[in-house]
C-alpha positions in Angstrom: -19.0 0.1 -1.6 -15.6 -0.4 -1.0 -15.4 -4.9 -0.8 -11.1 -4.8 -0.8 -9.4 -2.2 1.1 -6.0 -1.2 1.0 -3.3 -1.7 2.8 0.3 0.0 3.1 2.7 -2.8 1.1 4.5 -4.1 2.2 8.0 -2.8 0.9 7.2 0.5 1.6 6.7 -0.4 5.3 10.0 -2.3 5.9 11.8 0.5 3.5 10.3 3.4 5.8 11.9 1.5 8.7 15.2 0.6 7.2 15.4 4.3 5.8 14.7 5.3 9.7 17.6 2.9 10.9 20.4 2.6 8.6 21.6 4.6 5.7 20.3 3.1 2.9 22.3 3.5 -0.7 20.5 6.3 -2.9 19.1 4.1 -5.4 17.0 2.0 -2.5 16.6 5.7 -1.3 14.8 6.7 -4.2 12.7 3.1 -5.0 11.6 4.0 -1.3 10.7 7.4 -2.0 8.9 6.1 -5.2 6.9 3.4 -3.7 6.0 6.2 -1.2 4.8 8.4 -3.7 2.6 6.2 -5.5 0.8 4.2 -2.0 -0.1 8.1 -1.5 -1.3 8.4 -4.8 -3.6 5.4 -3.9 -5.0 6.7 -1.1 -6.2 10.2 -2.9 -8.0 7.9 -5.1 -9.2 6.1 -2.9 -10.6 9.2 -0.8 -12.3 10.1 -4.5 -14.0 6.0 -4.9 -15.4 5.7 -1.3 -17.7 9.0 -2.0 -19.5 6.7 -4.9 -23.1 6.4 -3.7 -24.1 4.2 -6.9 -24.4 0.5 -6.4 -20.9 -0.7 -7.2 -18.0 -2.6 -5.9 -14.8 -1.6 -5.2 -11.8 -3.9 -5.3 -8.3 -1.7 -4.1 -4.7 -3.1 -4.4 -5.5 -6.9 -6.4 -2.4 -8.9 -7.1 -3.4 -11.4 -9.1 -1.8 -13.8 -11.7 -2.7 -15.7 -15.3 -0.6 -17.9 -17.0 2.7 -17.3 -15.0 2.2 -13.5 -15.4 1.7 -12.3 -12.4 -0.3 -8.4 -12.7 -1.3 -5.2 -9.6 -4.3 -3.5 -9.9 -4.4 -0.4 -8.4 -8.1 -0.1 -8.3 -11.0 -1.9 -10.0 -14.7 -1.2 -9.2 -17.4 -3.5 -10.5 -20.7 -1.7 -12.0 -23.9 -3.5 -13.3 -22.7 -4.0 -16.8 -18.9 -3.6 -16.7 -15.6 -3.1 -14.6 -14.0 0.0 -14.2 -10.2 -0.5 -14.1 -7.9 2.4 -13.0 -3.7 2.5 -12.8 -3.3 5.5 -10.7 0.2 7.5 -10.9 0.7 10.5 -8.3 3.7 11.3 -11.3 4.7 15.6 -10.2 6.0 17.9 -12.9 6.2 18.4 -16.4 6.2 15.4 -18.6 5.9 15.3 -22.7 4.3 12.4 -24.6 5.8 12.1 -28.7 5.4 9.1 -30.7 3.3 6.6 -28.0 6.5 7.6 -25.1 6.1 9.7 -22.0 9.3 11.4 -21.2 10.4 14.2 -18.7 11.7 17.5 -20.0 15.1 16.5 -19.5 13.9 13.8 -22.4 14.3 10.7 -20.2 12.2 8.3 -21.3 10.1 6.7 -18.5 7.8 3.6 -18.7 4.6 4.2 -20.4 1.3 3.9 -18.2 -0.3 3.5 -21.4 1.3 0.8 -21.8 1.0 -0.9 -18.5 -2.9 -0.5 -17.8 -3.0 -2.3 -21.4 -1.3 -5.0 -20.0 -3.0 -4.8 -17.0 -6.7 -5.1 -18.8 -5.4 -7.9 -21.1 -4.3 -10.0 -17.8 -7.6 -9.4 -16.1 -9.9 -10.6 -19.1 -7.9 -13.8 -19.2 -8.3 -14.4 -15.2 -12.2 -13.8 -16.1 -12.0 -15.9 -19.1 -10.8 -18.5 -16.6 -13.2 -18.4 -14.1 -16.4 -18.4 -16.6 -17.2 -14.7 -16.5 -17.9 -12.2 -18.9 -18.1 -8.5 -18.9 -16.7 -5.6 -20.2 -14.0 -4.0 -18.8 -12.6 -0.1 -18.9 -10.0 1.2 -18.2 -8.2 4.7 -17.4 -4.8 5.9 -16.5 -5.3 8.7 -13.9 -3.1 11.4 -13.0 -4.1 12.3 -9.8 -1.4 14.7 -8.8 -2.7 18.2 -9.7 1.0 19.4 -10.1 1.4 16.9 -13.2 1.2 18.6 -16.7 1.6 16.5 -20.0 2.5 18.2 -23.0 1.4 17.1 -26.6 -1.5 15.0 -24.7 -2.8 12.5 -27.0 -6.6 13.7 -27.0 -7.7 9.8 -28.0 -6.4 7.9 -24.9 -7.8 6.8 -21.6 -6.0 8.9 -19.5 -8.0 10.7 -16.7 -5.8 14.3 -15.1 -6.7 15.6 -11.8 -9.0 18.6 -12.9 -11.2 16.3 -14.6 -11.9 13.8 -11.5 -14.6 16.1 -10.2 -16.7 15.5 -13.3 -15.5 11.8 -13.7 -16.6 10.6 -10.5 -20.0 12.4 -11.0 -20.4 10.6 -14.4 -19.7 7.4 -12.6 -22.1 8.0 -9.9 -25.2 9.0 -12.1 -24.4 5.6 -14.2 -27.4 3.3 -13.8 -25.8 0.6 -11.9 -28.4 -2.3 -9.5 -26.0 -5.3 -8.8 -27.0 -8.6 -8.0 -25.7 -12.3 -6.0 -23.7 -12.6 -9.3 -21.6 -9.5 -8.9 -20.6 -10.1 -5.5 -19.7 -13.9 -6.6 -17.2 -11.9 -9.3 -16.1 -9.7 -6.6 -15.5 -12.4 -3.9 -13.8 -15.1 -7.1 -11.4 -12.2 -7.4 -10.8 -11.1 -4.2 -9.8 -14.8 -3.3 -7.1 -15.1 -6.6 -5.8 -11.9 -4.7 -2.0 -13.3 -3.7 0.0 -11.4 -0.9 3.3 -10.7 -2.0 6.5 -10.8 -0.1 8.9 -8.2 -1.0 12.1 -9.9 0.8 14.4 -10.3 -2.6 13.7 -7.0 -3.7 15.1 -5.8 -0.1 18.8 -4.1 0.1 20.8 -6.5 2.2 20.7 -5.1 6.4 21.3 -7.0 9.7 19.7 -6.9 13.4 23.0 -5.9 14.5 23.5 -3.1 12.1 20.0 -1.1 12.4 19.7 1.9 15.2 17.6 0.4 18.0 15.0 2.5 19.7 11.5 3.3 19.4 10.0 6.1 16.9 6.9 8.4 16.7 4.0 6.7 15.3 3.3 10.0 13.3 6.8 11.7 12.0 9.1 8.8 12.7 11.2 10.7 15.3 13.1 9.0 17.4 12.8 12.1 19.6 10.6 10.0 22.0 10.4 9.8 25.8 8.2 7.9 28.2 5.5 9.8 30.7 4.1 7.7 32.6 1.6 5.2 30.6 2.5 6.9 27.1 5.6 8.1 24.7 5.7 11.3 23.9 7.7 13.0 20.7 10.0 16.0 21.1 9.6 16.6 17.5 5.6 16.8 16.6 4.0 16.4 20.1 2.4 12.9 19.1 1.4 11.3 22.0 1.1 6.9 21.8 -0.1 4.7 24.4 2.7 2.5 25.9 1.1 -0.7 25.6 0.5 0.4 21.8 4.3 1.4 21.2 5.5 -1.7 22.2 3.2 -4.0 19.9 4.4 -1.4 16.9 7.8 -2.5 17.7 7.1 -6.3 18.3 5.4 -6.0 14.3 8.4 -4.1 13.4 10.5 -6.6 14.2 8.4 -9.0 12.9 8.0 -7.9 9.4 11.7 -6.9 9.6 12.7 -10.2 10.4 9.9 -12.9 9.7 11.9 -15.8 11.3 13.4 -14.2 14.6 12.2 -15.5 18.1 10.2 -13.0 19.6 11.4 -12.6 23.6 11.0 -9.8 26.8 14.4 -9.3 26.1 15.1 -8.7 22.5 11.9 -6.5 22.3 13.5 -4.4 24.7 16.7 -3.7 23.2 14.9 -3.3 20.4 12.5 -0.6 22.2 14.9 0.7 23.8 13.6 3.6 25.7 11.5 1.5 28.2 13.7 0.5 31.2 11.0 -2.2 32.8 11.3 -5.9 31.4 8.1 -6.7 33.3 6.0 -4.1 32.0 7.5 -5.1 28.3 6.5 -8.6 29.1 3.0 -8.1 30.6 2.4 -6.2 27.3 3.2 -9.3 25.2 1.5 -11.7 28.0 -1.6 -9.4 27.1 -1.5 -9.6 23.6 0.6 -12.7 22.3 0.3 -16.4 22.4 3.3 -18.4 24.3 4.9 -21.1 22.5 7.9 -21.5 24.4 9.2 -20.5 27.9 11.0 -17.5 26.9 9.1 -17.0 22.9 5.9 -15.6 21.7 4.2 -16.0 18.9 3.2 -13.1 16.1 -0.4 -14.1 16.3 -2.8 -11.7 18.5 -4.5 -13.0 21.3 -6.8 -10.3 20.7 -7.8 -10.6 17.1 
């Protein structure tokens, strides 16, 4: 049962927009591309955890912290009698491990997922340590990218590729696993040392002024839209969006854009762009934002 889902970081959302608005320099580029990579990576594991049908629970995306260190775990899942920990890389290619490194062919070294999930466990059984509980905990690097080969695999590590999933997640569901009031207390003590992270001082430097104004498709990013009648429709993949919808999109891409900016009719129009009425623009916000000025509205949904 999945008890934390996953959600799109962050980073990767406000580098997907900045990507789509200004040009960014090739080494954001390519931590963008990166980031993208691996939240993809996530979600094919996370398409392979939800099919579990043994008593378990599963804790996505966990940011948590001991002793100033502060630790990501891709995925964890609790069982009966231990927790599963998993650091999942969606690396593509051909790859060679020699004397504990993992290095491309072009023999540049890269960081060691070896490494990192041993870090990773460490971290986690002193937060557990910390909050009373005891339990045994294994972990796995997986590979889920079926394009990824390794070369001189080491045959005595914890490392999971993507033809052996089938069979893995068929071991893990025939495990017998019957959870109790205790479990779910371990699941909820973690899930509430889960701390969101703000990405703003890892961002390249951009301004409101300097970013390309107008709205994109919801599916390819196009800016290739155009309004008829109560939607937006894209030139480019023939995704078709709901006015009222495109509009709150851009009011939260502002927003997560620019955390401290006043949120009014009119600059949600410029940013829009392609919508000429201010009153439908406003009656959208009216609809689904609190006031808290004349003019402002606040981020928070009337309708959540």
């Amino acid at each position: 049962m999945s008890f934390k889902s996953r959600s799109e970081p962050a980073e990767v959302t406000i580098l997907r927009s900045l990507n789509n608005r200004m040009i960014l320099a090739e080494k954001d580029k390519k931590r963008y591309y990166t980031l993208e990579k691996g939240y993809e990576g996530e979600l094919m594991f996370d398409a392979l955890t939800e099919k579990l049908q043994s008593h378990s629970l599963i804790l996505n995306d966990l940011r948590l912290e001991s002793n100033k260190s502060k630790f990501q775990l891709d995925s964890s899942i609790v069982f009966q009698a231990k927790i599963n920990l998993f650091e999942v890389k969606n690396y593509e290619g051909d790859y060679y491990y020699e004397n504990g490194k993992f290095y491309t062919l072009f023999k540049k070294e890269i960081q060691n997922p070896l490494h990192q999930l041993e870090r990773e466990e460490t971290l986690l059984r002193e937060v557990l340590h910390n909050i009373g509980i005891k339990i045994p905990i294994e972990s796995y690097v997986v590979f889920i990218n079926p394009a990824f080969f390794l070369y001189q695999a080491p045959l005595n590590k914890p490392i999971i590729y993507s033809n052996q999933l089938p069979l893995f997640m068929k071991n893990l569901n025939m495990q017998p696993s019957n959870l109790n009031t205790w479990h779910m207390k371990l699941a909820e003590k973690l899930v509430s040392l889960h701390q969101t992270e703000l990405p703003y001082d890892r961002l390249p430097p951009y301004e409101y002024g300097r970013l390309r104004k107008g709205t994109t498709c919801k599916r390819c990013n196009s800016f290739s839209v155009s309004v008829k009648g109560y939607k937006i429709v894209c030139g480019t993949c023939g995704c078709e969006e709901e006015v009222a919808s495109a509009v709150i999109r851009g009011v939260e891409e502002i927003n997560l854009l620019f955390p401290n900016i006043k949120i009014t009719t009119n600059l949600v129009h410029e940013w829009c762009k392609i919508f000429e009425s201010k009153k439908a623009i406003r009656r959208v916000l009216k609809q689904n934002y609190c006031f808290v000025g004349r003019k402002e509205f606040g981020f928070t949904h009337l309708n959540d």
